[in-house]
N, CA, C and O atoms as a Maestro MAE file, in Angstrom:
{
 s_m_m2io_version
 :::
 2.0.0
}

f_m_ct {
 s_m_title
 :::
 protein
 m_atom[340] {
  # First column is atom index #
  i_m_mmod_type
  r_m_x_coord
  r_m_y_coord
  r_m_z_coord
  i_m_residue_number
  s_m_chain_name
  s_m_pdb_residue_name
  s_m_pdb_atom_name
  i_m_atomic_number
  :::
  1 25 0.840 -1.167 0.000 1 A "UNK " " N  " 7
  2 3 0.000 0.000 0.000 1 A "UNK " " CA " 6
  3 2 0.897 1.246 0.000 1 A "UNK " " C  " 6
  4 15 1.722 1.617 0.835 1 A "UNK " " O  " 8
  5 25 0.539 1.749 -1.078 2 A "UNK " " N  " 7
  6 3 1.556 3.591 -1.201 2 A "UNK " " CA " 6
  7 2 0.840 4.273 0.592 2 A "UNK " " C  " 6
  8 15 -0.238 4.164 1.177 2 A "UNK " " O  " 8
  9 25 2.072 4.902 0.865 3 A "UNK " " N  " 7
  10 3 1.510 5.411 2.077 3 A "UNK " " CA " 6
  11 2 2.381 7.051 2.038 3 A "UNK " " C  " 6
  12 15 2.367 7.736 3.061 3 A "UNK " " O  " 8
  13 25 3.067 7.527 0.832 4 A "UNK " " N  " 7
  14 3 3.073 8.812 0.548 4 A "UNK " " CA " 6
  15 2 2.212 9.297 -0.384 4 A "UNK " " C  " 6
  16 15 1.422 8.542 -0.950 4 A "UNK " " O  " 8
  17 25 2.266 10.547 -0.632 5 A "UNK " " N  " 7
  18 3 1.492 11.280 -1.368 5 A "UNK " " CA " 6
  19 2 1.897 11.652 -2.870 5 A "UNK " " C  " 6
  20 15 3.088 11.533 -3.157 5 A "UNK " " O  " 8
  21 25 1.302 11.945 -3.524 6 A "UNK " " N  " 7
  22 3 2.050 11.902 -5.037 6 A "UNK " " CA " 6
  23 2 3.179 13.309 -4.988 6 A "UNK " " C  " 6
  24 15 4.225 13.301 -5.637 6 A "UNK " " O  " 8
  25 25 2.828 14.266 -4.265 7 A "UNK " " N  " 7
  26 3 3.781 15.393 -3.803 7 A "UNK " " CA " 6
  27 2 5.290 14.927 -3.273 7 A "UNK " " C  " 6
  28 15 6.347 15.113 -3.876 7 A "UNK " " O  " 8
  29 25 5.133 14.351 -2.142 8 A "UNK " " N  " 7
  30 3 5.675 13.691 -1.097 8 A "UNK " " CA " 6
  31 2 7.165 12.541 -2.129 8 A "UNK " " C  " 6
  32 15 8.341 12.347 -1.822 8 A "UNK " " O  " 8
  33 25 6.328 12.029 -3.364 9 A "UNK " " N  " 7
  34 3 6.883 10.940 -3.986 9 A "UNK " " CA " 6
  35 2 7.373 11.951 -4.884 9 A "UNK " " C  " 6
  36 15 8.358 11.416 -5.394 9 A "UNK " " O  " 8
  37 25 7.269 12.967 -5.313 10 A "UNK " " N  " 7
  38 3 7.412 13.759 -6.780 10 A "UNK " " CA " 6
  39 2 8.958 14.232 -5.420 10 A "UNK " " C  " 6
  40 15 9.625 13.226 -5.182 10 A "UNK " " O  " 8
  41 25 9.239 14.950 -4.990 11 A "UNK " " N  " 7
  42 3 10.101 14.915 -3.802 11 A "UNK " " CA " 6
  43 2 11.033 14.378 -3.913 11 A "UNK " " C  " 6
  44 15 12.131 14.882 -4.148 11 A "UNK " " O  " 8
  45 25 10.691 12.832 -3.713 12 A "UNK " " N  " 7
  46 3 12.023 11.767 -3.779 12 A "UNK " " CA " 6
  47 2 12.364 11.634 -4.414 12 A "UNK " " C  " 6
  48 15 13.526 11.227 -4.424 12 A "UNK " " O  " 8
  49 25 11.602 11.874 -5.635 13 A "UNK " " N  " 7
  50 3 12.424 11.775 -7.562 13 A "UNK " " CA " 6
  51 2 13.456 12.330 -7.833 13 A "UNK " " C  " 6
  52 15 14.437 11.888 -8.431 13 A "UNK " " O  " 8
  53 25 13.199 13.698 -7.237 14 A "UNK " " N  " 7
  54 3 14.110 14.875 -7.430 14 A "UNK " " CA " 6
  55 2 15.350 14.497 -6.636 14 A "UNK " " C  " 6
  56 15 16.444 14.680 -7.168 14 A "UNK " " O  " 8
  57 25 15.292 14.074 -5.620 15 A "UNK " " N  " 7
  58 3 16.264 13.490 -4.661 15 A "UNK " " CA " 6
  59 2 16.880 12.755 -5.317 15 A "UNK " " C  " 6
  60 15 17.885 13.223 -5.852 15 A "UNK " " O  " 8
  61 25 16.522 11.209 -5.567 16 A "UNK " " N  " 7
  62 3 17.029 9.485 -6.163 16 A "UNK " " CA " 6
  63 2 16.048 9.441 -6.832 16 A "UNK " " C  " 6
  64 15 14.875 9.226 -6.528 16 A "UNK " " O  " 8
  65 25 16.930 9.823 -8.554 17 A "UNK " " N  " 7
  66 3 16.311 9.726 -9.940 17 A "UNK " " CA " 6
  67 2 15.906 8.119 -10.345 17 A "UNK " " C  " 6
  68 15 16.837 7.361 -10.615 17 A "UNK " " O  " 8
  69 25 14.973 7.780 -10.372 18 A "UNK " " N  " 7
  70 3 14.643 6.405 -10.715 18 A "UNK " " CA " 6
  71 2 13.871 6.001 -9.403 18 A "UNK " " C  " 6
  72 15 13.802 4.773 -9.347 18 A "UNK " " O  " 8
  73 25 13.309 6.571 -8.403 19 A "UNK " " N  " 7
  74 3 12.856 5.802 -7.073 19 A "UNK " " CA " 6
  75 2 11.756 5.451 -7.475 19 A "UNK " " C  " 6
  76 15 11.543 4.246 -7.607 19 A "UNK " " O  " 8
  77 25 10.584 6.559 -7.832 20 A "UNK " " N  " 7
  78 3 9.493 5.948 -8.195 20 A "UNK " " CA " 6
  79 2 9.243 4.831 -9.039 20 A "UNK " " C  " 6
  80 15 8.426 3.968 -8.716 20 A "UNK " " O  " 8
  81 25 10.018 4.780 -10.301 21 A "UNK " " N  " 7
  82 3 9.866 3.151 -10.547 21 A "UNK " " CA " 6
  83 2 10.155 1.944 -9.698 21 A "UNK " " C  " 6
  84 15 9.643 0.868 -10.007 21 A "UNK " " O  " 8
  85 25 11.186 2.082 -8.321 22 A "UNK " " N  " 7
  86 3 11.596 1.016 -7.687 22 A "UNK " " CA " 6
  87 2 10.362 0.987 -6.848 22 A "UNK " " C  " 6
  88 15 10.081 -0.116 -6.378 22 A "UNK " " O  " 8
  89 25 9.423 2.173 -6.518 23 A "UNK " " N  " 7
  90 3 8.560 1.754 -5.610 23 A "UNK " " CA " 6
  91 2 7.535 1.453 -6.210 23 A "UNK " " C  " 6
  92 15 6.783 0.704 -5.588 23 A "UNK " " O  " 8
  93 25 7.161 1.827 -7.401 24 A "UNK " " N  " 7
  94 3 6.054 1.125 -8.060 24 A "UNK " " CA " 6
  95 2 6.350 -0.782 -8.593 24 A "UNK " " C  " 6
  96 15 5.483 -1.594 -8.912 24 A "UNK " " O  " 8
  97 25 7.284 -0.911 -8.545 25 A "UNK " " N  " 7
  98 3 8.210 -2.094 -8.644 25 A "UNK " " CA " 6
  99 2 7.509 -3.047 -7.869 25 A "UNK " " C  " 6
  100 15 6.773 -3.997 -8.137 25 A "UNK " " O  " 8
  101 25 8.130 -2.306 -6.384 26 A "UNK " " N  " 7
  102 3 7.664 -3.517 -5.018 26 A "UNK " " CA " 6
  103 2 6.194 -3.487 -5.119 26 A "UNK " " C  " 6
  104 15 5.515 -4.514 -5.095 26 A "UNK " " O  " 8
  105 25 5.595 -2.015 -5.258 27 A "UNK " " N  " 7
  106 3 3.753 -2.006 -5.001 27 A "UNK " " CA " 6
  107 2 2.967 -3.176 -6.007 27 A "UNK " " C  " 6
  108 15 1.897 -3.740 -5.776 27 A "UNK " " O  " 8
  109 25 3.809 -3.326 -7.114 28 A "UNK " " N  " 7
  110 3 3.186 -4.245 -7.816 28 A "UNK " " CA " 6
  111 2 3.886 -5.419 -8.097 28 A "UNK " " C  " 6
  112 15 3.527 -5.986 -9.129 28 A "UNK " " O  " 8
  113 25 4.906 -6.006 -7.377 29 A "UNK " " N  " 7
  114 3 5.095 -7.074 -6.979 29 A "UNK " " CA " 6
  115 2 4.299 -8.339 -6.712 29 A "UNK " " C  " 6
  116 15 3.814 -8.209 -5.588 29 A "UNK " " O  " 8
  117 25 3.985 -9.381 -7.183 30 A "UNK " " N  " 7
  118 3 3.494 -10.041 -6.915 30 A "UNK " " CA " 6
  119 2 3.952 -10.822 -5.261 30 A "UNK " " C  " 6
  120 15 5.133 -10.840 -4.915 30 A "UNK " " O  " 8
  121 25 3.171 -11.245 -4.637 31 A "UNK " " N  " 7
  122 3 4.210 -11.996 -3.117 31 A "UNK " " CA " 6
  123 2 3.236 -12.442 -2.962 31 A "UNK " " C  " 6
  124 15 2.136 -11.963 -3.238 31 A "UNK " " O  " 8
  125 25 3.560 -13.714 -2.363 32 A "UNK " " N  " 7
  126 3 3.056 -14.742 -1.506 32 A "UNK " " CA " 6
  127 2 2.480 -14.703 -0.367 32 A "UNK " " C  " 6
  128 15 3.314 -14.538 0.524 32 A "UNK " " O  " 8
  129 25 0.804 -14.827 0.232 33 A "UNK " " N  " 7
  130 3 0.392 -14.571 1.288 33 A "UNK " " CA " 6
  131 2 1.015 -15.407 2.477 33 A "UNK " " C  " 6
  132 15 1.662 -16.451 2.392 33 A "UNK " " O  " 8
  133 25 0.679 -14.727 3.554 34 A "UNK " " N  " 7
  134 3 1.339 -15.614 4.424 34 A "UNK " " CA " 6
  135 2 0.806 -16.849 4.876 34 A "UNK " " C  " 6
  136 15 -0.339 -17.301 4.902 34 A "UNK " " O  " 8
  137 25 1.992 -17.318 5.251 35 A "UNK " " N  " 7
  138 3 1.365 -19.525 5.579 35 A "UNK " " CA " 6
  139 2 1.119 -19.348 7.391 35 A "UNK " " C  " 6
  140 15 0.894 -20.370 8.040 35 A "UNK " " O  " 8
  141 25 1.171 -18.324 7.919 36 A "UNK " " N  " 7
  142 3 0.308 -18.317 8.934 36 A "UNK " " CA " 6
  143 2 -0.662 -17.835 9.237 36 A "UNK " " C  " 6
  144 15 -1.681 -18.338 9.712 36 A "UNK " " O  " 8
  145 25 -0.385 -16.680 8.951 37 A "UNK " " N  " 7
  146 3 -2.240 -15.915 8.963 37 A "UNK " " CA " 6
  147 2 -3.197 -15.809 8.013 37 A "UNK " " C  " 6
  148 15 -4.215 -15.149 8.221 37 A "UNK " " O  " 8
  149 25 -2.935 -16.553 6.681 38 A "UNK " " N  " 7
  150 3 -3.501 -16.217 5.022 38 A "UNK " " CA " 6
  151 2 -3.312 -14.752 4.497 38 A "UNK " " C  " 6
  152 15 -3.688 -14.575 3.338 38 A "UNK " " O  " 8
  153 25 -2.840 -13.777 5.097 39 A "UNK " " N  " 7
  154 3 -2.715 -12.039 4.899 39 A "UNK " " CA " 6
  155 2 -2.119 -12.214 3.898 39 A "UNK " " C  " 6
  156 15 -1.216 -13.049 3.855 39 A "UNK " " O  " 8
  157 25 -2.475 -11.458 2.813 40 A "UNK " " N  " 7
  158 3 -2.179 -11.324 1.532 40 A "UNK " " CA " 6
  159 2 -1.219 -9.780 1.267 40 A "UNK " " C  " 6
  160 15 -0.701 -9.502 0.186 40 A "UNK " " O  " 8
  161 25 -1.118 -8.630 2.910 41 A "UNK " " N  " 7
  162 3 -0.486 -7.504 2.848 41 A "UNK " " CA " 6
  163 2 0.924 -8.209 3.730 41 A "UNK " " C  " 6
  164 15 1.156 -8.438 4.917 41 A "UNK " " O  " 8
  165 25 1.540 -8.362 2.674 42 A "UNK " " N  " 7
  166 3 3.137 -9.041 2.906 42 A "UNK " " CA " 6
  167 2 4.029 -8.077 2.394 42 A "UNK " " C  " 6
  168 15 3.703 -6.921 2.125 42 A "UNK " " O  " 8
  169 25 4.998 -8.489 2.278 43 A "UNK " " N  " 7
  170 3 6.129 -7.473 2.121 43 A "UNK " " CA " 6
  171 2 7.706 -8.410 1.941 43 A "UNK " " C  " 6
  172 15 7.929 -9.487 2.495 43 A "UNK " " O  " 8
  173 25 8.659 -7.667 1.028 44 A "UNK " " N  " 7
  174 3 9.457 -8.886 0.987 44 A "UNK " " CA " 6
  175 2 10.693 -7.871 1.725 44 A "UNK " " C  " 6
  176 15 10.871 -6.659 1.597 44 A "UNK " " O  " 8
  177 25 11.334 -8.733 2.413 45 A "UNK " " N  " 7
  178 3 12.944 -8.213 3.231 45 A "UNK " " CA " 6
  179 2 13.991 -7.756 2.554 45 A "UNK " " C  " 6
  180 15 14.625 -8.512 1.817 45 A "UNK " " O  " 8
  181 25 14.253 -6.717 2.678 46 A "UNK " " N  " 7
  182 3 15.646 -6.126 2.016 46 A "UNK " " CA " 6
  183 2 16.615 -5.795 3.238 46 A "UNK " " C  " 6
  184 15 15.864 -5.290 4.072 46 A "UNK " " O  " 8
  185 25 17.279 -5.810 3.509 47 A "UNK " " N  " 7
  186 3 18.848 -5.928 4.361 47 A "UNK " " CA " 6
  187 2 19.247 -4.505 4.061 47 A "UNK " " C  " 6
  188 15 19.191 -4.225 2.863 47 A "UNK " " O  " 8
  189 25 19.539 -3.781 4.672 48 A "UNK " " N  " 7
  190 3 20.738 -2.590 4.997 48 A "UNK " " CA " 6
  191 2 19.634 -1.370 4.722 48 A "UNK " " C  " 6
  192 15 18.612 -1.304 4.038 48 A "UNK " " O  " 8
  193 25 20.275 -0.526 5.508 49 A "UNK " " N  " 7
  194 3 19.725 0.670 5.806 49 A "UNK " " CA " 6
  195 2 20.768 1.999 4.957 49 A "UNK " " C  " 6
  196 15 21.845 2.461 5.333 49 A "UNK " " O  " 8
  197 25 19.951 2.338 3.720 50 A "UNK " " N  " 7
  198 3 20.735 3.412 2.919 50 A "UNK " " CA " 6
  199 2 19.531 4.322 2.835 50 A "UNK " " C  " 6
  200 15 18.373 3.941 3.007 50 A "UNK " " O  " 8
  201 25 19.990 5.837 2.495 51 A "UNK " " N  " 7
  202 3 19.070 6.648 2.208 51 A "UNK " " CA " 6
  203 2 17.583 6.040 0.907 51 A "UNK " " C  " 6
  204 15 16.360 5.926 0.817 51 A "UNK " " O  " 8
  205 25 18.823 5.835 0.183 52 A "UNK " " N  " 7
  206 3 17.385 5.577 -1.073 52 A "UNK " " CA " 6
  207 2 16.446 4.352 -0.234 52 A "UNK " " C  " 6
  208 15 15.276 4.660 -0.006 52 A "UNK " " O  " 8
  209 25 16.992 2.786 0.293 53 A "UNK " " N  " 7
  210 3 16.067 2.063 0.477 53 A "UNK " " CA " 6
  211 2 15.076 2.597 1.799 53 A "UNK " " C  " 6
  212 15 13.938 2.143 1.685 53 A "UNK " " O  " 8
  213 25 15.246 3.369 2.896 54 A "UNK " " N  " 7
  214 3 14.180 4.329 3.796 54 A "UNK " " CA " 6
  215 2 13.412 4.908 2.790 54 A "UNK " " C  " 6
  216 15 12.222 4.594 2.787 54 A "UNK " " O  " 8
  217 25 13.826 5.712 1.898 55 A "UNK " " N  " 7
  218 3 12.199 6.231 1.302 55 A "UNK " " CA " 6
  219 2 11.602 5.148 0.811 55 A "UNK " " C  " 6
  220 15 10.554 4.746 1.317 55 A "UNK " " O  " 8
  221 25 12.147 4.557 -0.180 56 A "UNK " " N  " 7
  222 3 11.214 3.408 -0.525 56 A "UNK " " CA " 6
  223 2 10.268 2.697 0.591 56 A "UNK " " C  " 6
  224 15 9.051 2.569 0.454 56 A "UNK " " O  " 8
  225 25 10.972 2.281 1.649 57 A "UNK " " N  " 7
  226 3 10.145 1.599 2.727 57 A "UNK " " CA " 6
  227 2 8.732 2.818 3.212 57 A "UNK " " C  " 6
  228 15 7.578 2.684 3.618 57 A "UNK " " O  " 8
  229 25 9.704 4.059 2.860 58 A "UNK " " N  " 7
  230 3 8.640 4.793 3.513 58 A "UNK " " CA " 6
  231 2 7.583 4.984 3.046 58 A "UNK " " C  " 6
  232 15 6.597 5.321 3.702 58 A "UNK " " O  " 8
  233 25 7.613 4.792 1.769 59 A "UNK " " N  " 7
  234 3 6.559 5.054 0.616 59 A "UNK " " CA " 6
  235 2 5.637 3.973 0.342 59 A "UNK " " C  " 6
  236 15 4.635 4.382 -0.244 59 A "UNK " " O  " 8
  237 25 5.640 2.835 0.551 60 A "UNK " " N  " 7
  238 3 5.153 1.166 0.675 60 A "UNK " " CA " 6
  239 2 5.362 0.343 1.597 60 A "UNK " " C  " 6
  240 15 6.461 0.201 2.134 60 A "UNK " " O  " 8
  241 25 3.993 -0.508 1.983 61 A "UNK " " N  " 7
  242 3 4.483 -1.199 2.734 61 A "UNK " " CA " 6
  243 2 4.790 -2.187 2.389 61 A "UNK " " C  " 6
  244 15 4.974 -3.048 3.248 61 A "UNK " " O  " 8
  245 25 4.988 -2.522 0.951 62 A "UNK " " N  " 7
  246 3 5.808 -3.511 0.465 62 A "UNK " " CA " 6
  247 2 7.526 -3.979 0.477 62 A "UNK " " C  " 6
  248 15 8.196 -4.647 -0.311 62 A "UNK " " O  " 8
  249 25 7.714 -3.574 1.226 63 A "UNK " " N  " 7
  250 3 9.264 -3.643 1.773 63 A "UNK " " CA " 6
  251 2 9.716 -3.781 3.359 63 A "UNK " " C  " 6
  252 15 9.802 -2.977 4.287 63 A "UNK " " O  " 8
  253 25 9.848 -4.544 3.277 64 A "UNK " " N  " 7
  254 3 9.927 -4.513 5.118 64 A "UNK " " CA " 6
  255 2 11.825 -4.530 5.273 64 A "UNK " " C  " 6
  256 15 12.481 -5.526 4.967 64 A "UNK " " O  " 8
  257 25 12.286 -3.573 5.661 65 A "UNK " " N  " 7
  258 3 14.402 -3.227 5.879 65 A "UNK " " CA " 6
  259 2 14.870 -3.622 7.059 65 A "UNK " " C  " 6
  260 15 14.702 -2.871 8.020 65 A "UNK " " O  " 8
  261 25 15.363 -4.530 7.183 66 A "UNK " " N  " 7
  262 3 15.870 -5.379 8.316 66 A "UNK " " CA " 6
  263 2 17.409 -4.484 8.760 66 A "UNK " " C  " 6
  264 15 17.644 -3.699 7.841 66 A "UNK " " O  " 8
  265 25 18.356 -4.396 9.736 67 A "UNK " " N  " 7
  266 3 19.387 -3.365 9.609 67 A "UNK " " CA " 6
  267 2 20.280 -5.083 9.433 67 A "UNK " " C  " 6
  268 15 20.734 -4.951 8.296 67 A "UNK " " O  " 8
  269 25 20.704 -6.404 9.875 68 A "UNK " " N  " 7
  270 3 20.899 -7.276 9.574 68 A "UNK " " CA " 6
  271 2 20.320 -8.551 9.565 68 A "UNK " " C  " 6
  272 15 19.730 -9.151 10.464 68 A "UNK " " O  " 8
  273 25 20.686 -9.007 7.942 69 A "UNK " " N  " 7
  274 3 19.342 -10.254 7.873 69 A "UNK " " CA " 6
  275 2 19.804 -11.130 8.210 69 A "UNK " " C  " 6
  276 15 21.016 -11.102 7.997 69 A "UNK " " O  " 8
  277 25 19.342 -12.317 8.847 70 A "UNK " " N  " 7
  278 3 19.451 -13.073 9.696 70 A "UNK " " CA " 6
  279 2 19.035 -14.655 8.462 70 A "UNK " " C  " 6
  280 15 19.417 -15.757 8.857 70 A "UNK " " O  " 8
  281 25 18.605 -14.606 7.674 71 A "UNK " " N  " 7
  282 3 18.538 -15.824 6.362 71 A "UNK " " CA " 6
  283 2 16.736 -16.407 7.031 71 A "UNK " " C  " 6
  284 15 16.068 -17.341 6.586 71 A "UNK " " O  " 8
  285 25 16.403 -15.525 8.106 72 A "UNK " " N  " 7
  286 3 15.048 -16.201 8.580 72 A "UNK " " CA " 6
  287 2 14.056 -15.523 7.272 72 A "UNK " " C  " 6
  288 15 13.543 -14.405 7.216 72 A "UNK " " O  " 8
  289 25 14.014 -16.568 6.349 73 A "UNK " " N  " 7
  290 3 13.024 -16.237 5.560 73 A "UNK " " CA " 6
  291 2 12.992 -14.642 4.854 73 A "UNK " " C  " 6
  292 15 13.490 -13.614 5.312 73 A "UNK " " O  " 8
  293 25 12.155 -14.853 3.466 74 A "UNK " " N  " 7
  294 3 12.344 -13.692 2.321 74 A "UNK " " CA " 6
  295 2 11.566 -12.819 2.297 74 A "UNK " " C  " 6
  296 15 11.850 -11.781 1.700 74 A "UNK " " O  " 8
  297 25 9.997 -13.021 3.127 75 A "UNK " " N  " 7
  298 3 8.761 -11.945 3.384 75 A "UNK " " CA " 6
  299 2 8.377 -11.724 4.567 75 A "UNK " " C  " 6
  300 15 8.685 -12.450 5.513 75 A "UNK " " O  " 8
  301 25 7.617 -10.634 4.659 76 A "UNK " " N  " 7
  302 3 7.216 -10.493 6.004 76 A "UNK " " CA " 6
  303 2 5.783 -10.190 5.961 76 A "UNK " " C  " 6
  304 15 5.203 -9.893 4.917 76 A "UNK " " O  " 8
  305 25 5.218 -10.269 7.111 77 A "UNK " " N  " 7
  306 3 3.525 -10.326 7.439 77 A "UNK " " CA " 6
  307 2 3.305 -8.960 7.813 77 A "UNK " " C  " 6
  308 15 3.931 -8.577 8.801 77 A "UNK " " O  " 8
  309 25 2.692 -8.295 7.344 78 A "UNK " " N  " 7
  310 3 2.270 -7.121 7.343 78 A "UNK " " CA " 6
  311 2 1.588 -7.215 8.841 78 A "UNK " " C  " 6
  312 15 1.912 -6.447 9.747 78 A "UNK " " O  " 8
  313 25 0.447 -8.419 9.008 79 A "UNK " " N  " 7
  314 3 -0.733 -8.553 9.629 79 A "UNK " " CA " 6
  315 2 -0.424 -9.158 11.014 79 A "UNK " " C  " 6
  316 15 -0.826 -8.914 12.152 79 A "UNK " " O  " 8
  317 25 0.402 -10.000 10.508 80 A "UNK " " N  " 7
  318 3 0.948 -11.035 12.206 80 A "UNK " " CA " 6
  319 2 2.649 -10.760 12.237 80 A "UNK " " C  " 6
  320 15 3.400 -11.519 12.851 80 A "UNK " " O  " 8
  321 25 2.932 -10.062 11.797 81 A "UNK " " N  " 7
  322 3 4.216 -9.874 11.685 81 A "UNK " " CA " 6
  323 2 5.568 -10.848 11.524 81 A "UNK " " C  " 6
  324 15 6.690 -10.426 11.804 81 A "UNK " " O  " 8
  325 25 5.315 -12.217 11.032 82 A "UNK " " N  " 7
  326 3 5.741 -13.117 11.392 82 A "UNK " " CA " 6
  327 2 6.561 -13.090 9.998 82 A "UNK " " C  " 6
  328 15 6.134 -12.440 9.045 82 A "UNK " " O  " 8
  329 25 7.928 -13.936 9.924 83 A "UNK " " N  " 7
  330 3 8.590 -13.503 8.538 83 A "UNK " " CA " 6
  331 2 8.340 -15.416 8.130 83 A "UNK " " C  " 6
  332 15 8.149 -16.279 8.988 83 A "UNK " " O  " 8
  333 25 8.406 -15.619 6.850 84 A "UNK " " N  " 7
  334 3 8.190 -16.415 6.017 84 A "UNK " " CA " 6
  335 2 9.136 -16.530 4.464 84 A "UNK " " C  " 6
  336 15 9.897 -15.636 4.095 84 A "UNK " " O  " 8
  337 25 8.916 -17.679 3.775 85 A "UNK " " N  " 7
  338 3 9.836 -18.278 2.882 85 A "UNK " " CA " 6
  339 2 10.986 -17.989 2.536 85 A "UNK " " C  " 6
  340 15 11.581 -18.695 1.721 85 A "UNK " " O  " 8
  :::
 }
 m_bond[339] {
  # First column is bond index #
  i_m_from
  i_m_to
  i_m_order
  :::
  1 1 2 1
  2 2 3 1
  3 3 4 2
  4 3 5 1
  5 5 6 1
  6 6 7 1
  7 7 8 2
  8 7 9 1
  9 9 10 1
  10 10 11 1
  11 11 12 2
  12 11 13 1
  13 13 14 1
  14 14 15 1
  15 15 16 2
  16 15 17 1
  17 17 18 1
  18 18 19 1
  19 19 20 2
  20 19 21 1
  21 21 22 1
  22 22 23 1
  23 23 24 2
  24 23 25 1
  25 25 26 1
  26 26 27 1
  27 27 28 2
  28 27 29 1
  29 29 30 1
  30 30 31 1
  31 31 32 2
  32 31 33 1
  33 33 34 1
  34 34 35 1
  35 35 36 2
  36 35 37 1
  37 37 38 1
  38 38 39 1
  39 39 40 2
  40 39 41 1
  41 41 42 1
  42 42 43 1
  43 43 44 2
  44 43 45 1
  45 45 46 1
  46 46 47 1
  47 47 48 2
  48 47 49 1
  49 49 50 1
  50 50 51 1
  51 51 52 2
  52 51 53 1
  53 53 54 1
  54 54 55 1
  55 55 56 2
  56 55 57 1
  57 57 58 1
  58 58 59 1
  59 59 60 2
  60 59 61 1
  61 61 62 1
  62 62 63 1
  63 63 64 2
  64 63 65 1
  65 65 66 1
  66 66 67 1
  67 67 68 2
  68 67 69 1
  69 69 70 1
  70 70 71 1
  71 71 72 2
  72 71 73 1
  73 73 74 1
  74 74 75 1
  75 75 76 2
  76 75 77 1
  77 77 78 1
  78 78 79 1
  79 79 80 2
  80 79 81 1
  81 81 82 1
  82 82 83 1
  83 83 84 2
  84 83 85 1
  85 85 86 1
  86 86 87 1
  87 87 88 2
  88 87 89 1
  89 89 90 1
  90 90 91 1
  91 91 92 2
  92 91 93 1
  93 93 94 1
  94 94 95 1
  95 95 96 2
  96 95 97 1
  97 97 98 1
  98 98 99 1
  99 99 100 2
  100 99 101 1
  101 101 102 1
  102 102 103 1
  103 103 104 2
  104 103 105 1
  105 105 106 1
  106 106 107 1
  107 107 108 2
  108 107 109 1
  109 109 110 1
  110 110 111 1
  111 111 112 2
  112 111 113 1
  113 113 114 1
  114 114 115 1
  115 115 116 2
  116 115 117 1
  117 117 118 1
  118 118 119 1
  119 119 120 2
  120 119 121 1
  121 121 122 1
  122 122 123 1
  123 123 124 2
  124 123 125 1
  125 125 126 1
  126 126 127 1
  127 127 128 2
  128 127 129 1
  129 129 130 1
  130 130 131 1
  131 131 132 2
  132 131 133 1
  133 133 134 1
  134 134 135 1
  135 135 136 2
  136 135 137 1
  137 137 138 1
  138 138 139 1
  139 139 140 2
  140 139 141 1
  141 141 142 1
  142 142 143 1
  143 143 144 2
  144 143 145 1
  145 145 146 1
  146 146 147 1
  147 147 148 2
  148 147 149 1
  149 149 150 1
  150 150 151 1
  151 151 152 2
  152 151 153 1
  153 153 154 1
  154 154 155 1
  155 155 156 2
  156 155 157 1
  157 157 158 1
  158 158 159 1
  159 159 160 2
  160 159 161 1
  161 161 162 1
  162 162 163 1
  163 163 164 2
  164 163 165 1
  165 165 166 1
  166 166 167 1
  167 167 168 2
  168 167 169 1
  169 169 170 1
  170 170 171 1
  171 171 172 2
  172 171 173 1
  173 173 174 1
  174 174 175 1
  175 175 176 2
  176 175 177 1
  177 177 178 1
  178 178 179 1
  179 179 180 2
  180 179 181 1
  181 181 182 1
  182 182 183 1
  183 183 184 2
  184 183 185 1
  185 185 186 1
  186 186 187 1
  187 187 188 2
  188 187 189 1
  189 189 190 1
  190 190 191 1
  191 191 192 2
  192 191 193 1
  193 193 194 1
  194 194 195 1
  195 195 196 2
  196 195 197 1
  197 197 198 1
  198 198 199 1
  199 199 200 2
  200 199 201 1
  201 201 202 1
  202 202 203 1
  203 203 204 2
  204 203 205 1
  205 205 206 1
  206 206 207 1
  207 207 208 2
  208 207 209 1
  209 209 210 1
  210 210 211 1
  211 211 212 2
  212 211 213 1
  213 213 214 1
  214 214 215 1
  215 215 216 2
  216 215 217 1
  217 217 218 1
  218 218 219 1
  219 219 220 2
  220 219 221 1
  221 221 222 1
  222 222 223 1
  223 223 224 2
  224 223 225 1
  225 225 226 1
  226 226 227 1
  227 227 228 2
  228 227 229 1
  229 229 230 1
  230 230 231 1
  231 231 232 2
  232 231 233 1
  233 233 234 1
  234 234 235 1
  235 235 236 2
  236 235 237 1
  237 237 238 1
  238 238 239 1
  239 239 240 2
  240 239 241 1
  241 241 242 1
  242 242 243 1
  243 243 244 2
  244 243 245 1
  245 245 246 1
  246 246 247 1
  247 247 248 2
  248 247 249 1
  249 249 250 1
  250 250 251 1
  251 251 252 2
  252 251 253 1
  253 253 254 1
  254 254 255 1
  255 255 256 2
  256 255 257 1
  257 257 258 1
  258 258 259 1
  259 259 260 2
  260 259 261 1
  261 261 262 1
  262 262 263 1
  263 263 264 2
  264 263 265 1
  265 265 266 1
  266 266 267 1
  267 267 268 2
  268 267 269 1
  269 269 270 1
  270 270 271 1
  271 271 272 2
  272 271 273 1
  273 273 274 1
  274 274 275 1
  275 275 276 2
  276 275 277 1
  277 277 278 1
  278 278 279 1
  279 279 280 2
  280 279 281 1
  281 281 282 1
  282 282 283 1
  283 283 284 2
  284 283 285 1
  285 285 286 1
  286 286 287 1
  287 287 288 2
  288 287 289 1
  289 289 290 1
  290 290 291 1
  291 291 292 2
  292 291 293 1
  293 293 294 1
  294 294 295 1
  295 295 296 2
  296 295 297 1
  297 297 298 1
  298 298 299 1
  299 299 300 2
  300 299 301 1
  301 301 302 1
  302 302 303 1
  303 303 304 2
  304 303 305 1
  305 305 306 1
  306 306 307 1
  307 307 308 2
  308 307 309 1
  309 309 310 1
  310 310 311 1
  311 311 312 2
  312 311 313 1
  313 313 314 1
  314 314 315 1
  315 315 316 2
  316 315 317 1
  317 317 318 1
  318 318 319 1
  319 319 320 2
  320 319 321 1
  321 321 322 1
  322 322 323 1
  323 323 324 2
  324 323 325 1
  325 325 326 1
  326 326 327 1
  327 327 328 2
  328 327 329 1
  329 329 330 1
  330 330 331 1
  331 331 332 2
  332 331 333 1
  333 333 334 1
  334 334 335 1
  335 335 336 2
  336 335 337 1
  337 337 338 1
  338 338 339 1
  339 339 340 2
  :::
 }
}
């Protein structure tokens, strides 16, 4: 789910040329609901904390930024918070 504003996103463009395609990227990502709660608002794990990947996270909740990944699984549960595959 976009959770900035088209202002807000016009912003980050100007900032990191190419963001809005990376966040329209994840928003329309296909992912796998989760195998514990059936929640279909998942999100997949990206590792490290850089300027460009915070806006992105900030902008969707299709990205869930771990500061180190741990190999526990590739998505996360929006709903039960639980990480998976």
């Amino acid at each position: 789910m976009i959770k900035k504003t088209k202002d807000e996103i016009r912003q980050m463009e100007k900032n990191y040329p190419g963001i809005t395609e990376s966040i329209w990227g994840f928003e329309f990502a296909v992912l796998p609901p989760c195998p514990h709660c059936g929640s279909e608002d998942t999100a997949q794990i990206q590792c490290g904390i850089i300027g460009r990947t915070i806006h992105i996270a900030s902008a969707t909740s299709r990205i869930k930024l771990l500061f180190n990944y741990d190999g526990k699984g590739q998505f996360h549960c929006n709903t039960c918070a639980k990480r998976f595959g």
